[in-house]
C-alpha positions in Angstrom: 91.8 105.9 78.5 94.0 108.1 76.3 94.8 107.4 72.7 98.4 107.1 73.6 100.6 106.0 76.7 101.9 109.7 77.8 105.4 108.8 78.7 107.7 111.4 80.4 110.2 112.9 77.9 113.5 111.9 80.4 111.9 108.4 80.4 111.2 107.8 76.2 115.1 108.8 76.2 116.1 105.7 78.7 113.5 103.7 76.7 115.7 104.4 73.3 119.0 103.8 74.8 117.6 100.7 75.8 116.0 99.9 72.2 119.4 98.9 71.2 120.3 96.5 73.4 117.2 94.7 74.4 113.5 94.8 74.6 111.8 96.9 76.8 108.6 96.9 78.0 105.9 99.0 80.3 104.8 96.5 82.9 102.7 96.6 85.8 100.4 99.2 88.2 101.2 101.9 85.0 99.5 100.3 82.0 96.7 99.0 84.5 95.9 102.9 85.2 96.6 104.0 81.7 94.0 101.3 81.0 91.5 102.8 83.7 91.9 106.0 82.5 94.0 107.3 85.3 97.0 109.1 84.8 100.2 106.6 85.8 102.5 107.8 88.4 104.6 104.8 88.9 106.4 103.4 85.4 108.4 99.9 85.8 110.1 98.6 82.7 111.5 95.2 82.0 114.2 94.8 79.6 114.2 91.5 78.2 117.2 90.5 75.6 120.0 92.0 77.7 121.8 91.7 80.5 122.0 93.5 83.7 125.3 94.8 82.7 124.6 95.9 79.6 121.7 98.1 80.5 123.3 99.6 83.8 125.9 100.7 81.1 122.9 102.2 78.9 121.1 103.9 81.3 124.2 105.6 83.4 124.4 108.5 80.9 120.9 109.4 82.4 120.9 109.8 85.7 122.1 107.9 89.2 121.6 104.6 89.2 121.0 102.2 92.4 121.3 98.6 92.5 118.1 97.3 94.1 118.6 93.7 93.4 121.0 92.6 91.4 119.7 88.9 92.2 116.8 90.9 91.2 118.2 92.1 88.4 116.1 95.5 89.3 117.8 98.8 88.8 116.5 102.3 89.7 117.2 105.0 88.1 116.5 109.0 88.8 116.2 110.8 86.2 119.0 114.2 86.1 116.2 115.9 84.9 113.4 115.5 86.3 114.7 113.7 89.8 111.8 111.5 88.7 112.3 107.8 89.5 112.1 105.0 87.3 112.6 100.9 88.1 113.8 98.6 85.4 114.2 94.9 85.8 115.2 91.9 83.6 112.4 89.6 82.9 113.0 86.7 85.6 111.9 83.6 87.0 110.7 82.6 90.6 110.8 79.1 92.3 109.8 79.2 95.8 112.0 77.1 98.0 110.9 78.0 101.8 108.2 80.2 103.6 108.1 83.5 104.1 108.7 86.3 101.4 112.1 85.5 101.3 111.9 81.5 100.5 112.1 82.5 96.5 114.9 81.6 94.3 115.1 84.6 91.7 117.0 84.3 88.5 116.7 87.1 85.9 116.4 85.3 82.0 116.5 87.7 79.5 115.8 84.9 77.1 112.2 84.6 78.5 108.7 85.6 76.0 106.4 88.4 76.9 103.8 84.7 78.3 106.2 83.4 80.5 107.7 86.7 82.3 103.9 87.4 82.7 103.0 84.8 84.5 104.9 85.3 87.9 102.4 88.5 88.0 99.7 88.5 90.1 96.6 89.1 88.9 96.0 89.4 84.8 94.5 92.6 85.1 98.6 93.7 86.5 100.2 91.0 83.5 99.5 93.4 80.8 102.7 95.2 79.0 103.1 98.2 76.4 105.5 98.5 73.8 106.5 102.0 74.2 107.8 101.7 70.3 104.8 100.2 68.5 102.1 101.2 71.1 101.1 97.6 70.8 99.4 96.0 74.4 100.6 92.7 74.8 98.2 90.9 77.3 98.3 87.0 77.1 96.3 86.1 80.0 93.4 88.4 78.5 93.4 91.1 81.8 92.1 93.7 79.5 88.9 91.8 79.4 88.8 91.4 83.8 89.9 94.8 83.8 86.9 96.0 82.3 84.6 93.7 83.7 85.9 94.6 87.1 87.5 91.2 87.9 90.7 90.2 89.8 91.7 86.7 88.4 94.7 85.2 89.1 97.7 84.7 86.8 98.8 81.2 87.0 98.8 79.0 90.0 102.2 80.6 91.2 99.6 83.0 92.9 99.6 80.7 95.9 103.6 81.5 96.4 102.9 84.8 97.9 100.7 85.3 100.3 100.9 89.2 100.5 98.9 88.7 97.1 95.7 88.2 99.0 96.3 91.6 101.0 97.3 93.2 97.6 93.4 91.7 96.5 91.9 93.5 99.4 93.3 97.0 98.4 93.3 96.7 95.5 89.5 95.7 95.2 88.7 98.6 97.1 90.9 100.7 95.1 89.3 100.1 91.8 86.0 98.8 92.7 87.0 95.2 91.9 85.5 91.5 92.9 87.2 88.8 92.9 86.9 85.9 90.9 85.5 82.9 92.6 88.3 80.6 91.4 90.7 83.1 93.0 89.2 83.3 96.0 89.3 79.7 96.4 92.5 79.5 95.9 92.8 82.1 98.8 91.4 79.9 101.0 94.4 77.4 100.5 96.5 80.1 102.1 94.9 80.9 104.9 97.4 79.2 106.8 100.5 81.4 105.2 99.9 84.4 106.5 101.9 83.6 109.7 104.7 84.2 106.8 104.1 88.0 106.3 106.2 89.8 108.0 104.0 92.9 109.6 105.9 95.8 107.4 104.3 94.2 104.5 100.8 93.6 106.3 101.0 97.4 107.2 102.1 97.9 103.4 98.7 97.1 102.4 96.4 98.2 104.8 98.0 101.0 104.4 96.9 101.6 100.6 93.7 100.5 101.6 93.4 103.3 104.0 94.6 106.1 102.2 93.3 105.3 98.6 90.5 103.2 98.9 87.1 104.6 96.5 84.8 101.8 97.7 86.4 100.2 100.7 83.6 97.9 101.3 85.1 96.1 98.6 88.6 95.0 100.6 86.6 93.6 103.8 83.9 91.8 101.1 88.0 90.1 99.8 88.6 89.2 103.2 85.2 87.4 104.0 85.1 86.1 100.4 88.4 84.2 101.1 88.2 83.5 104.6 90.9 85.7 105.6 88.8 88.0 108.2 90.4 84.9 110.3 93.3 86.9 111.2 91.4 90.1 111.8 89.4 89.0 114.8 88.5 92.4 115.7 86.6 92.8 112.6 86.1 88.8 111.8 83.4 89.0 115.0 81.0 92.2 113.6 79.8 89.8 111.4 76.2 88.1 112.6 76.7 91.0 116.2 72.9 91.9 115.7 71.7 96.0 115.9 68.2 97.2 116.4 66.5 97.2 113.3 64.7 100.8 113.7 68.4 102.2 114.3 69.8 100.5 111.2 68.0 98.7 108.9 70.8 98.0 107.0 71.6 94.5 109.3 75.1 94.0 111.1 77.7 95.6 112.7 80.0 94.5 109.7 77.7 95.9 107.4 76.9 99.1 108.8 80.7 99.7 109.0 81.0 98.9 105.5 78.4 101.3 104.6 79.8 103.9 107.1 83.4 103.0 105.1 81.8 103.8 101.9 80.2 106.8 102.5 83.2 108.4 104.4 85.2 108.2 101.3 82.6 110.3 99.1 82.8 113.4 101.6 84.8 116.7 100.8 86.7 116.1 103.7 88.1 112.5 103.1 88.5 113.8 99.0 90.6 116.4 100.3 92.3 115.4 103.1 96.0 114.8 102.8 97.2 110.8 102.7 97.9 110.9 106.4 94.5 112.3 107.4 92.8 109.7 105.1 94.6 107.3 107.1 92.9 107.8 110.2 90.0 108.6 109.1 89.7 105.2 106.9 90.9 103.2 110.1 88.7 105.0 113.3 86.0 104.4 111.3 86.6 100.6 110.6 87.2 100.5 114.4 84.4 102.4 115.3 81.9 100.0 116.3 84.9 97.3 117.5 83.3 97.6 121.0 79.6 96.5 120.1 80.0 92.8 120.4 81.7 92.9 123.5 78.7 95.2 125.4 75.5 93.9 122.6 72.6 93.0 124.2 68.6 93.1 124.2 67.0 94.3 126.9 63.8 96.9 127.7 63.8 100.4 126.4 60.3 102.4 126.7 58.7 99.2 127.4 60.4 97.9 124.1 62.6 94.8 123.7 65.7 96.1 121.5 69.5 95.8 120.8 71.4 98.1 122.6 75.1 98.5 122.8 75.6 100.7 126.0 79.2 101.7 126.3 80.2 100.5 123.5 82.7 103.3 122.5 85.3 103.4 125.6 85.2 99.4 124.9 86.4 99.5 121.2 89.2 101.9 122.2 91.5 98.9 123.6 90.6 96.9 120.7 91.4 99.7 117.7 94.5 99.3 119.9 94.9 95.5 119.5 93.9 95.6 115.5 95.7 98.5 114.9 98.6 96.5 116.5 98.0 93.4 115.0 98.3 95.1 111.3 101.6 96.5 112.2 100.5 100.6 112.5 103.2 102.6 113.5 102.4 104.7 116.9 101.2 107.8 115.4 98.1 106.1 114.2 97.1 104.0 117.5 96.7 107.2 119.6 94.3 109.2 117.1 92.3 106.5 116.4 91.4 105.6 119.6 90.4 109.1 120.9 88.2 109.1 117.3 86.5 105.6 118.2 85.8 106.2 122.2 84.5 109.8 121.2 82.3 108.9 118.5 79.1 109.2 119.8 79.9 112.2 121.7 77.0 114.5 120.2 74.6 112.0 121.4 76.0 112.1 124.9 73.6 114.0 127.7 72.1 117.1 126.3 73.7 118.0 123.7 71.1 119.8 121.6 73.4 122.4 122.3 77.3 122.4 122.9 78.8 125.0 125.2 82.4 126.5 124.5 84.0 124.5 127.6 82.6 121.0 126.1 84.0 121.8 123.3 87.1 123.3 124.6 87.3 120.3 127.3 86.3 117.8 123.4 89.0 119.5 121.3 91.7 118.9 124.3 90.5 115.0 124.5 91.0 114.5 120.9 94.6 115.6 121.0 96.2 114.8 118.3 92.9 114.4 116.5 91.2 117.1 115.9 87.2 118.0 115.8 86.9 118.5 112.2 87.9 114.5 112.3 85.6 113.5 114.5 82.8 115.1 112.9 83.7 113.3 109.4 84.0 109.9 111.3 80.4 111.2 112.9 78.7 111.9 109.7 80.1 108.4 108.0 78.4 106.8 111.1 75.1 108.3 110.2 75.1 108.0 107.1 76.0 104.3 107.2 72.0 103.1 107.7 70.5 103.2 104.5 67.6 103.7 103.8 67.5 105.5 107.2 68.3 109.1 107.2 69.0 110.9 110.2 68.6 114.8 109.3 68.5 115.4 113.2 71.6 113.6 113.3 73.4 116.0 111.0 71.8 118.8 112.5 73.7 118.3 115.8 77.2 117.4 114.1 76.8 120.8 112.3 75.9 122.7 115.9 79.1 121.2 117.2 81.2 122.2 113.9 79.8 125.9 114.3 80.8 125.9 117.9 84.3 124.3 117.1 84.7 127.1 114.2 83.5 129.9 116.3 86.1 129.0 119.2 89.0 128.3 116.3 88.8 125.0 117.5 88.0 123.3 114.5 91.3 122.2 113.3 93.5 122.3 117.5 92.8 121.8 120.5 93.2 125.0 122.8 96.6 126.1 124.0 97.3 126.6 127.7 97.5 130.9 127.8 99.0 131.3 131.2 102.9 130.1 131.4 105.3 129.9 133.3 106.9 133.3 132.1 103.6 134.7 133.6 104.1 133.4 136.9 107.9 134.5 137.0 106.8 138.2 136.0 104.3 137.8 139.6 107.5 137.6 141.3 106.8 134.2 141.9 110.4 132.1 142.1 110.4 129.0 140.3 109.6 125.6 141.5 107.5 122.5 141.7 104.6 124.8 143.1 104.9 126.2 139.4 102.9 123.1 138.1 99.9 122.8 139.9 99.3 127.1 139.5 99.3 126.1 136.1 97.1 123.2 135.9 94.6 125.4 137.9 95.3 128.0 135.7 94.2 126.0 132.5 91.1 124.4 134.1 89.9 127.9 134.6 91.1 129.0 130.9 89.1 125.4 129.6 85.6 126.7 132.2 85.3 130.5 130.2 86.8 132.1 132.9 89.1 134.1 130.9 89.5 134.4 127.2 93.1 136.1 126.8 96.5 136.8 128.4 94.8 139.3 130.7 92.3 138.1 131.9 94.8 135.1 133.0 96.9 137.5 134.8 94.2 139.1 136.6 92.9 135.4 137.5 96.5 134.2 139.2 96.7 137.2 141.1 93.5 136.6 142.3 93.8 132.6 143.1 94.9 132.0 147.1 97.9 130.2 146.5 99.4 132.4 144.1 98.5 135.6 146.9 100.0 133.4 149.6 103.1 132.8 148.0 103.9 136.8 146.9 102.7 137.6 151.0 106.1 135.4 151.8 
């Protein structure tokens, strides 16, 4: 943590105009990550003392202003300065009246202390506000002391209003490295039953954060079991107790080799450096990954040994990354990555493939589409190294081969590109038509075999190929 809160110059401005008519404070995500030793990126004020009038009139001079809420009494403002954004809210109290995260009746109070606007938070680690004026913390439900102990505790018993909270647990655990307190989690298990009130947006909200940001993500699933919550997440709910073969992976279960696999994906240079929407797929085909091994687990005779196998396993836990994928509210342009990841994954362990030749990996790269091989690998190497104490150096060995091949073709990063076009076939003297598409197909089949490597070699190859010979002999 640093000595002092840095706040942005554009903000400290708003804060004084605001000085004079009320009492504002820094609340929320930004003090907890000031706290961590993080550097804030989100900074939400509350004004208390004032009126929503009153500082929409102080803050105008600043920048454009946007009524969120004014039920809310939340206003956002960005900055004409910096285009930075900034949310302040009045201090407010919440009653709920009805399910669902809209069965809340809201009233802003300016006239409430620093305790009681604290107490609608939802965790005491997030209740903890900075006065930007005296650099004073004011934490009256003691999170500074769960904070460093690690601990998510609840607020007050409001906590039970919102379900969402226990979704915000699982991130955020993961997040941070937090457990949960065992009163809290408790207390999750009295609202098991609400989740039928989130709408899926806000389920997808979380998972979301879990997927992207997450620095143990063992730590989320751990929330779920802890609270009884993997309920609604059957697809992970059964890798719990699905047995493996204990030379394979020592570690125990399905669920906790994924958790493992989970962890160690997040510590590799190409999770750490992948962009948000990379992390996202990667994070999510690797919880899938193994979603086909209780459907196809069994023991049966291997070498004249009695052991678990899972045969088949990967096609079978494409439809169900689907279904959980689904179920969490994804939008489309995860479902279809993820599932070429998760019925791929085992790919280098497929036939022989001490070595990989350019057209499995051309025929691999084109499979993946829009995944790419340098994803797979990552989602590979999280899968070995998910079986501690067992190392598999072999393993690794082959994952590299296929990266060297995928480098050496440019395939690393795409999947190849049909070279022969239509253009091509029109410059034959061929006339256009549906004969056009099949010529083509053929065309890239050949391209995908090594039979040519550029554009002339794909000319030579049509004029060479019966039908095309046919059809300039007419």
């Amino acid at each position: 943590m640093s000595e002092t809160f840095q706040i942005p110059e554009d903000l400290k401005a708003m804060l004084d105009a605001l000085r004079s008519i009320g009492r504002p404070r820094l609340v929320g995500g930004g003090v907890r990550d000031w706290l961590l030793g993080l550097i804030p990126k989100d900074f939400d004020i509350e004004v208390a003392g004032t009126d929503f009038e009153s500082m929409s009139r102080a803050l105008a001079p600043y920048g454009v202003t946007d009524v969120v809420g004014r039920s809310f009494g939340v206003l956002k403002v960005r900055s004409k300065t910096t285009l930075a954004e900034y949310d302040f809210s009045l201090p407010r109290r919440e009653s709920k009246t009805g399910a669902g995260h809209r069965g809340f009746i809201i009233s802003p109070d300016p006239s409430l202390s620093d305790y009681e606007a604290s107490s609608r938070r939802d965790f005491t680690l997030n209740a903890i506000s900075y006065d930007p004026f005296t650099g004073l913390l004011i934490d009256p439900h003691n999170g500074q002391s769960d904070l460093k102990a690690g601990i998510l505790r609840h607020t007050s018993a409001a906590f039970v209003e919102d379900p969402l909270r226990v979704l915000r647990a699982m991130q955020l655990a993961a997040r941070f490295n937090f457990v949960l307190a065992e009163e809290t989690a408790q207390l999750c298990k009295t609202m098991v039953d609400s989740y039928k009130e989130l709408p899926l947006e806000r389920v997808w909200g979380e998972w979301d954060k879990w997927a992207q940001k997450s620095t143990v993500p063992s730590k989320g699933l751990m929330v779920l079991e802890q609270t009884g919550w993997l309920i609604h997440f059957p697809e992970i709910a059964i890798l719990r107790g699905t047995p493996q073969e204990p030379e394979w992976h020592p570690e125990g279960d399905v669920f906790t080799h994924t958790q493992h696999c989970l962890d160690a994906l997040v510590k590799l240079e190409g999770w750490t450096s992948a962009s948000m929407q990379r992390r996202r797929i990667l994070s999510l085909s690797v919880l899938a990954h193994d979603f086909g091994k209780p459907s196809t687990t069994v023991r049966t005779e291997k070498k004249g040994v009695m052991r678990w196998v899972s045969p088949g396993h990967e096609p079978a836990g494409g439809p169900l990354s689907d279904s959980f994928l689904t179920r969490i509210g994804a939008p489309g342009d995860v479902l279809i990555p993820v599932r070429a990841l998760v019925v791929n994954h085992l790919i280098h362990h497929s036939g022989n493939a001490s070595e990989f030749t350019d057209t499995q990996v051309r025929r691999l790269a084109r499979r993946l589409v829009p995944s790419t091989i340098h994803e797979l690998t990552l989602v590979m190497i999280a899968d070995s190294l998910g079986r501690p104490p067992k190392q598999s150096p072999e393993t690794l060995i082959l994952i590299q081969k296929l990266i060297d091949r995928a480098h050496s073709l440019s395939l690393k990063d795409e999947a190849p590109k049909p070279i022969m076009l239509g253009r091509h076939l029109l410059s034959l003297g061929l006339t256009a038509g549906p004969n056009f598409k099949p010529l083509l197909d053929a065309a890239f089949e050949a391209q995908m075999e090594g039979v040519f490597k550029d554009e002339a070699g794909g000319l030579a190859w049509l004029k060479s190929h019966a039908k095309v010979k046919a059809s300039l002999r007419r």
